[in-house]
Backbone as a ProteinNet text record, in pm:
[ID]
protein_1_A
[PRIMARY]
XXXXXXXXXXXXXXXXXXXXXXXXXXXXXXXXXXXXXXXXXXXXXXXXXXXXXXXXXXXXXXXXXXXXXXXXXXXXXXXXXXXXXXXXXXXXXXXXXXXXXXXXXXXXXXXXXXXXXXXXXXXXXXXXXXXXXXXXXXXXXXXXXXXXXXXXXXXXXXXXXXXXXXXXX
[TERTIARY]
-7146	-7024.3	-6903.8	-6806.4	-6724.7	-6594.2	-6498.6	-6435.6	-6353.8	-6290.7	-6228.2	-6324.9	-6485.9	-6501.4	-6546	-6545	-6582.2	-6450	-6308.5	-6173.1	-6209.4	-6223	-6203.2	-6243.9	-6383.3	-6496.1	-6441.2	-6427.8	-6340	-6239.2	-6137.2	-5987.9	-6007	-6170.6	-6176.3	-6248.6	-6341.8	-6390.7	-6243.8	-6180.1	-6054.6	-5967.9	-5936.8	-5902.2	-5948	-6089.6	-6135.2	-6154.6	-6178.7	-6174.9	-6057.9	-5953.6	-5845.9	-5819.9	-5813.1	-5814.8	-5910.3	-5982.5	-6078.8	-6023.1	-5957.1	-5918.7	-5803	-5693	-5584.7	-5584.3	-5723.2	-5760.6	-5806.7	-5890.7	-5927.9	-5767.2	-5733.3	-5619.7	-5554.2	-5459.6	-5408.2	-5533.6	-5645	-5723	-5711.1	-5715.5	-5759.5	-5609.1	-5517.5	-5388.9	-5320.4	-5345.8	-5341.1	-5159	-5163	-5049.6	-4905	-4813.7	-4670.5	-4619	-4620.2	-4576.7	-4428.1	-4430.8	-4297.3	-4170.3	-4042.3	-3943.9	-3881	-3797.8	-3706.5	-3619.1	-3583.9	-3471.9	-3343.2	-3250.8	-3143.1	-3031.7	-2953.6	-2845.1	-2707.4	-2697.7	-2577.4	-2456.6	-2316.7	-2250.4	-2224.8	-2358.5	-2348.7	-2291.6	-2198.5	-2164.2	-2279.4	-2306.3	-2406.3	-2342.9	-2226.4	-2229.1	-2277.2	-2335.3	-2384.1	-2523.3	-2592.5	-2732.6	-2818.1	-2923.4	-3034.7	-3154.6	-3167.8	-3312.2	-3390.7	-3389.6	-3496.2	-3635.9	-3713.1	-3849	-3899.6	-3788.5	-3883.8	-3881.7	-3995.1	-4011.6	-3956.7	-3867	-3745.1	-3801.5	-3890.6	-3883.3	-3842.2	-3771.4	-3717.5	-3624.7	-3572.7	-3467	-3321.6	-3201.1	-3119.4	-2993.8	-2910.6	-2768.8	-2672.3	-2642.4	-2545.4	-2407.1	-2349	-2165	-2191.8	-2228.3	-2279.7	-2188.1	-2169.5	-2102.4	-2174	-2272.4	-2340.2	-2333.4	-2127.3	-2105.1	-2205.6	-2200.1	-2268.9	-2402.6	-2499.8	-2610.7	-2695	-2808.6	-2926.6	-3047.4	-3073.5	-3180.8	-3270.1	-3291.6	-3390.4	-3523.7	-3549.2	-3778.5	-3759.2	-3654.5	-3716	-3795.5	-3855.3	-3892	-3836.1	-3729.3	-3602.2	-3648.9	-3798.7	-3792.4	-3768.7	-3720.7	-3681.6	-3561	-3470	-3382.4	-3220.8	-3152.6	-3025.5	-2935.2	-2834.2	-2714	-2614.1	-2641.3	-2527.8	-2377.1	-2309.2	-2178.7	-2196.7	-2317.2	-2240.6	-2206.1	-2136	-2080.7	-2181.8	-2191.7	-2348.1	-2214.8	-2085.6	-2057.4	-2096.7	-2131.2	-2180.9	-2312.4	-2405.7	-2496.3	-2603.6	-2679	-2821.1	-2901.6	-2943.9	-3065.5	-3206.1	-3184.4	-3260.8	-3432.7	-3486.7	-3650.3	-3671.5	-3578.5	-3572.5	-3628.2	-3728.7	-3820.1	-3677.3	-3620.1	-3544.7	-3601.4	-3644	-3747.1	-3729.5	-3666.8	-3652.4	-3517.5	-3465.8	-3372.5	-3186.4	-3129.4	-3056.6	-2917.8	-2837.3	-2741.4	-2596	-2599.2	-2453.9	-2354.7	-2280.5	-2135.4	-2158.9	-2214.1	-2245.6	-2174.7	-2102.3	-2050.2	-2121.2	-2202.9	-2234.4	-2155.5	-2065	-1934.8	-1980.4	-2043.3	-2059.4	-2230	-2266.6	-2431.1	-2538.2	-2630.3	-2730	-2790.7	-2894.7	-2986.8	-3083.6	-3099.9	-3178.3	-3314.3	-3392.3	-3540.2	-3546	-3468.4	-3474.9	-3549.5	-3638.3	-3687.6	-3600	-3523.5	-3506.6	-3534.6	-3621.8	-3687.7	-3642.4	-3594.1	-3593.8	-3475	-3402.8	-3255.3	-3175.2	-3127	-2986.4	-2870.5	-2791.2	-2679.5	-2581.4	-2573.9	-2496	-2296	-2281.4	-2133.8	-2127.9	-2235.1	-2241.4	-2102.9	-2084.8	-2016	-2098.7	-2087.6	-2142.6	-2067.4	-1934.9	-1871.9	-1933.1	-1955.5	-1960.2	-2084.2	-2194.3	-2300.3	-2376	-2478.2	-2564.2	-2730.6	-2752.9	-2868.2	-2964.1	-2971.9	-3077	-3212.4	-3249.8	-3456.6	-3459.2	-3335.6	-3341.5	-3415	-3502.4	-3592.5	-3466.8	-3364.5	-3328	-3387.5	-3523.1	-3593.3	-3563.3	-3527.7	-3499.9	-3391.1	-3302.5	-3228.8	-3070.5	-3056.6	-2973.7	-2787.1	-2731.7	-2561.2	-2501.2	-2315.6	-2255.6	-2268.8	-2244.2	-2195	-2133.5	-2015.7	-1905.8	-1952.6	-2074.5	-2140.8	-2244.5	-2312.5	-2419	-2374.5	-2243.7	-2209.9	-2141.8	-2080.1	-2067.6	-2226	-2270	-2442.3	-2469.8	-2479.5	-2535.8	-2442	-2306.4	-2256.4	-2292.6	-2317.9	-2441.6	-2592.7	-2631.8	-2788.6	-2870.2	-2966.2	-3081	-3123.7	-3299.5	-3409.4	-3510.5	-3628	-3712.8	-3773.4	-3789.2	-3836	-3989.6	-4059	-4140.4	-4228.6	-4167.6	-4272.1	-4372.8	-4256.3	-4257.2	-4276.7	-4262.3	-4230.2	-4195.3	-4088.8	-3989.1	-3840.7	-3807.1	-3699.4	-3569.1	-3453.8	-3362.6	-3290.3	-3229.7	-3151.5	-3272.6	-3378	-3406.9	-3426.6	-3479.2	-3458.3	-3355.9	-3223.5	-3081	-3047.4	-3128.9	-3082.2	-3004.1	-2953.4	-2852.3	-2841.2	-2759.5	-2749.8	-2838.6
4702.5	4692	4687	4733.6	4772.2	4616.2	4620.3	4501.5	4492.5	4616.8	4667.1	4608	4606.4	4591.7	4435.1	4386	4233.5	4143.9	4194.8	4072.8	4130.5	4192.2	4168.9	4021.4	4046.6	3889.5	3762.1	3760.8	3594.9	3611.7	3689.8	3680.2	3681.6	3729.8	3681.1	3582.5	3545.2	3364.5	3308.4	3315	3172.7	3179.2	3321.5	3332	3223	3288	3180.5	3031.3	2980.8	2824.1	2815.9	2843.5	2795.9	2769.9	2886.8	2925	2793.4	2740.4	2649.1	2458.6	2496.4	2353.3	2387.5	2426.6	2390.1	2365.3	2440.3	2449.1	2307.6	2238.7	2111.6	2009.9	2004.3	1949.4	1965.8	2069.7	2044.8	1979.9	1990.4	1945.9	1784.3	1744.9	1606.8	1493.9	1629.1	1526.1	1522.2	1565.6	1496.2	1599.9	1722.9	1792.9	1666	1732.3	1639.9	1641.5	1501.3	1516.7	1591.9	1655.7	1719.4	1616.1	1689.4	1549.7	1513	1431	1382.9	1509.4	1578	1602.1	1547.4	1649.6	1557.6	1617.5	1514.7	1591.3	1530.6	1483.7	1397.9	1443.1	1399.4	1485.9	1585.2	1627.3	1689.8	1665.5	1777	1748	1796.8	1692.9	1702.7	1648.8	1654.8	1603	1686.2	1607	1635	1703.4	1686.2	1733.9	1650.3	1776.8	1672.5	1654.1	1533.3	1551.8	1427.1	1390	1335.3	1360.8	1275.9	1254.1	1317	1340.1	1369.3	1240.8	1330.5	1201.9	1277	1186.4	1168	1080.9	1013.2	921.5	954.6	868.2	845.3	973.4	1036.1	1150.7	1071.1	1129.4	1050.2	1136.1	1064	1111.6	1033.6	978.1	955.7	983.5	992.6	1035.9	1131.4	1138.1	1251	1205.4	1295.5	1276.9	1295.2	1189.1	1217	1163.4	1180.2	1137.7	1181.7	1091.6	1155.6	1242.1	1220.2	1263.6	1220	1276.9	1225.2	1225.4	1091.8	1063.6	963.2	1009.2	880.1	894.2	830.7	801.5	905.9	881.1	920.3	851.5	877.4	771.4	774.8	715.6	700.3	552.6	560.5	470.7	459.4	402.3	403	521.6	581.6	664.2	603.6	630.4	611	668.6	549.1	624	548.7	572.5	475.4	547.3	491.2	500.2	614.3	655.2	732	706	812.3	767.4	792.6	719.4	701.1	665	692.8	654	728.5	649.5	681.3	736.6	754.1	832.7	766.7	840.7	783	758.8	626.2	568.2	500.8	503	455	445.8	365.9	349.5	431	464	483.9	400	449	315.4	325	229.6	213.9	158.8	77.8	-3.3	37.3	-73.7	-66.8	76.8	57.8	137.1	114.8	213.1	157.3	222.1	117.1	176.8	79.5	52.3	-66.8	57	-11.8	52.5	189.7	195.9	266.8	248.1	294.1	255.8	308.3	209	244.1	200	211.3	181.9	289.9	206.2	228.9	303.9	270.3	378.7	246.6	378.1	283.9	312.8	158.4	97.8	6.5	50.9	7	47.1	-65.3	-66.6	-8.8	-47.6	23.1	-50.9	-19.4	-107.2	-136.2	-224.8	-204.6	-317.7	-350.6	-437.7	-409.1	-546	-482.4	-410.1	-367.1	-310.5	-330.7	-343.6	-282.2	-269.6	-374.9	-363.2	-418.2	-457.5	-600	-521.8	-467.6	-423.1	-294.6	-262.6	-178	-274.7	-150.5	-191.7	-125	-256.1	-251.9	-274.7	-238.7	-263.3	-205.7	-262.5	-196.3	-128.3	-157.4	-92.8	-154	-131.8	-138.4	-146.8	-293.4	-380.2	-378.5	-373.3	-452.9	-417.8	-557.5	-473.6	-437.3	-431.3	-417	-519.5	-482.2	-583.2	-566.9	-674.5	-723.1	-771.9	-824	-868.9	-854.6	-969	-954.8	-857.5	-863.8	-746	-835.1	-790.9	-827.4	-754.7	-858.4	-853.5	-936.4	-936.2	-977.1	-1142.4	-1270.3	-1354.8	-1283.1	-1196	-1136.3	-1054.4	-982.5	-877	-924.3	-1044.4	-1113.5	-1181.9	-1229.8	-1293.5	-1234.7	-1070.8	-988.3	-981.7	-915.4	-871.8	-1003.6	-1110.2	-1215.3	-1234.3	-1200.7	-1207.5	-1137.3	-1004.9	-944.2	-901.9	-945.5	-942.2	-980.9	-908.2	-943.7	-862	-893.2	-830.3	-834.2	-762.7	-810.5	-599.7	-658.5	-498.6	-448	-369.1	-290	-308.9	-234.4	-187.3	-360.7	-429.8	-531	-662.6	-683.9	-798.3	-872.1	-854.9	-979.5	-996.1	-1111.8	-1124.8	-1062.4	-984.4	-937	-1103.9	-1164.3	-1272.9	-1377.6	-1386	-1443.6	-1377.9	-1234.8	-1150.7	-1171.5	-1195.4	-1180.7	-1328.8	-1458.5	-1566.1	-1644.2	-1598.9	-1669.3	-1775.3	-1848.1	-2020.3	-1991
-2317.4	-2241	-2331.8	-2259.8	-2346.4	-2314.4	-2423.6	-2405.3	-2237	-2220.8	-2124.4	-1975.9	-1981.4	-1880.6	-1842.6	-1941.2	-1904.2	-1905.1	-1907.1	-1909.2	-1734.9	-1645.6	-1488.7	-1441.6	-1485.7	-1434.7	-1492.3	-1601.7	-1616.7	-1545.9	-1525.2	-1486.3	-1294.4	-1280.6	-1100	-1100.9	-1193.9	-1191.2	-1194.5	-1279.9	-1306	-1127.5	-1091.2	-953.5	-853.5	-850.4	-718	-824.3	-890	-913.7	-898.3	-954.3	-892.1	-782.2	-688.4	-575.1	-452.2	-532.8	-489.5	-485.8	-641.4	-643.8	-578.4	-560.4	-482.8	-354.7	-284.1	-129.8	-127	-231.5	-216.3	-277.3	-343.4	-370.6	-216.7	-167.4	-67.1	75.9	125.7	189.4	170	66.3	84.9	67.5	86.7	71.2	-41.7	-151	-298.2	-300.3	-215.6	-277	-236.1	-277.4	-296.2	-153.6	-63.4	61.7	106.3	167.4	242.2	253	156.8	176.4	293.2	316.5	427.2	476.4	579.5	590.1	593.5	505.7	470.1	544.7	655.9	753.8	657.1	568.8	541.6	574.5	628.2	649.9	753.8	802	913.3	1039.8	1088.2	1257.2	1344.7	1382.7	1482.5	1603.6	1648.9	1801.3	1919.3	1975	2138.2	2070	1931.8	1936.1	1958.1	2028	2052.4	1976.5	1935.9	1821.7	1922.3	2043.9	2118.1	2126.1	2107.9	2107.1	1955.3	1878.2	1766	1626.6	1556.4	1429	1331.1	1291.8	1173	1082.1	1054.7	967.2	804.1	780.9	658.5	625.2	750.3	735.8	709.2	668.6	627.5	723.6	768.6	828.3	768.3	689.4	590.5	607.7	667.8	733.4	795.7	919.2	987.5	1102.6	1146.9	1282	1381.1	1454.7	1570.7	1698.2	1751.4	1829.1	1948.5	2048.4	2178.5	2146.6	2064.1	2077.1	2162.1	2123.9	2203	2078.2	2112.9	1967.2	2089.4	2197.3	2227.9	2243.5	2257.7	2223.6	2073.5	1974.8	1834	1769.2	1692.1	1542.2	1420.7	1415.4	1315.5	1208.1	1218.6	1112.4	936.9	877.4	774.9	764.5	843.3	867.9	796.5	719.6	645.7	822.6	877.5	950.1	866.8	733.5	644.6	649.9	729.5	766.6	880.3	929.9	1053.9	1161.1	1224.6	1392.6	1490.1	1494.7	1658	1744.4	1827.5	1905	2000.4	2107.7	2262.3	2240.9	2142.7	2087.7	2220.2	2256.8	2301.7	2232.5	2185.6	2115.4	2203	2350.5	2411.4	2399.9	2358.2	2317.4	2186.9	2119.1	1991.1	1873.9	1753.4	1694.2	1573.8	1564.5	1480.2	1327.3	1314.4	1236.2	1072.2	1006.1	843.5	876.4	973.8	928.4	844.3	821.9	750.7	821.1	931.1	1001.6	919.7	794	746.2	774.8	800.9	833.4	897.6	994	1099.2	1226.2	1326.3	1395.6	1506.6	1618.6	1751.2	1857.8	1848.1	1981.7	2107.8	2217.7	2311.1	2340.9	2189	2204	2296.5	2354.9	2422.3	2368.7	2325.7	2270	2271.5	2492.9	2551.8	2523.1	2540.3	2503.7	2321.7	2253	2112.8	2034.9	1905.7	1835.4	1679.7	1689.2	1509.5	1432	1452.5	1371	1245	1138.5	1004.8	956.5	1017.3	1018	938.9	870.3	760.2	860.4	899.2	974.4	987.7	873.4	819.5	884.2	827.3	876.4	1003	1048.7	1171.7	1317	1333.8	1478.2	1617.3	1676	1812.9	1939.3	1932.8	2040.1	2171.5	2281.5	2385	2396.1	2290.2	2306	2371.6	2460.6	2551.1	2470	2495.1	2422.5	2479.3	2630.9	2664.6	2651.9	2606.3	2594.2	2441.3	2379	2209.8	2181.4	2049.1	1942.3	1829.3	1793.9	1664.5	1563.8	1608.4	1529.6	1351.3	1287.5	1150.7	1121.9	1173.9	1180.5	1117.6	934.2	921.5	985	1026.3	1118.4	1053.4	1079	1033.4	1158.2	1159	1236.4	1382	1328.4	1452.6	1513	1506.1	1557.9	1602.7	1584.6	1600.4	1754.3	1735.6	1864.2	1934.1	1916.8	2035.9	2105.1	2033.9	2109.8	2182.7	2168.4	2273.2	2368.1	2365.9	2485.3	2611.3	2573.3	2655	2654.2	2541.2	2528.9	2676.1	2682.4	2811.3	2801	2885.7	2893.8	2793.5	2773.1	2734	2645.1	2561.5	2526.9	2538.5	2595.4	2662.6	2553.5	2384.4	2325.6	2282.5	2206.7	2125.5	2216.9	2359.4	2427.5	2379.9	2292.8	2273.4	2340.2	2361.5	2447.9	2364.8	2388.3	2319	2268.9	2356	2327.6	2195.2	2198.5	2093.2	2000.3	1972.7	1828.8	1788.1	1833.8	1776.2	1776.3	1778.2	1791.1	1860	1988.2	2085.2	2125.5	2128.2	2184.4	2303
[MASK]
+++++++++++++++++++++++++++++++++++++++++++++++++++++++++++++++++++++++++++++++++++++++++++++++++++++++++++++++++++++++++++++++++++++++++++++++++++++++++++++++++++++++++

């Protein structure tokens, strides 16, 4: 045999082993998970990303007045400084998320979960609680005692009472 005819066969052995380990590499998980989508910035008003999973996607100064984000899974999700005003968050898993200086003026955030929350300078004027899990959910004092002025109900997923996740007299 001549040199010419034996480089094919190694160069289609190395093919398929390769070809083999990457099929097993990606199969068992090992490849590099798919990152976050990143909206930062984005105008998104009046979109709808309802019922889907976002986790650990980031909106970062996004403008998402008047959306619709409800029954998402926005856990571990950055709305660091965005506008959620009037946004629909309703039964939304909020959870380890990170809304500081986020403004939800007027968003509903009925039946919502945010356990774990990042919300220390968020505004909540006028937003609509009830059935929210605050649970561990760091707030400022002044935002702590708007929400109990109207806190009530009881949340579906978590059965915990809204007025005691958020601590209310």
């Amino acid at each position: 045999m001549t040199r010419q005819q034996r480089l094919p066969i190694p160069a289609l052995l190395f093919s398929i082993i390769l070809g083999l380990v990457a099929g097993v590499w990606i199969l068992t998980g090992i490849a590099t998970p798919a990152l976050a989508v990143d909206y930062n910035k984005e105008y998104l008003v009046n979109a709808d990303f309802s019922g889907r999973v976002l986790t650990d996607a980031s909106f970062t100064k996004a403008n998402m007045r008047n959306s619709n984000l409800s029954y998402a899974d926005l856990q571990g999700v950055s709305f660091f400084g965005a506008n959620l005003e009037s946004a629909n968050l309703e039964g939304a898993n909020l959870t380890n998320a990170t809304l500081d200086t986020a403004r939800l003026t007027r968003a509903n955030l009925k039946n919502a979960v945010l356990e774990g929350a990042f919300a220390f300078n968020a505004k909540f004027e006028g937003a609509i609680i009830e059935g929210a899990d605050f649970t561990d959910v760091l707030l400022r004092d002044d935002q702590q005692d708007k929400l109990c002025a109207v806190a009530s109900g009881t949340n579906p997923i978590t059965g915990r009472d809204t007025r005691e996740t958020l601590f209310c007299p």
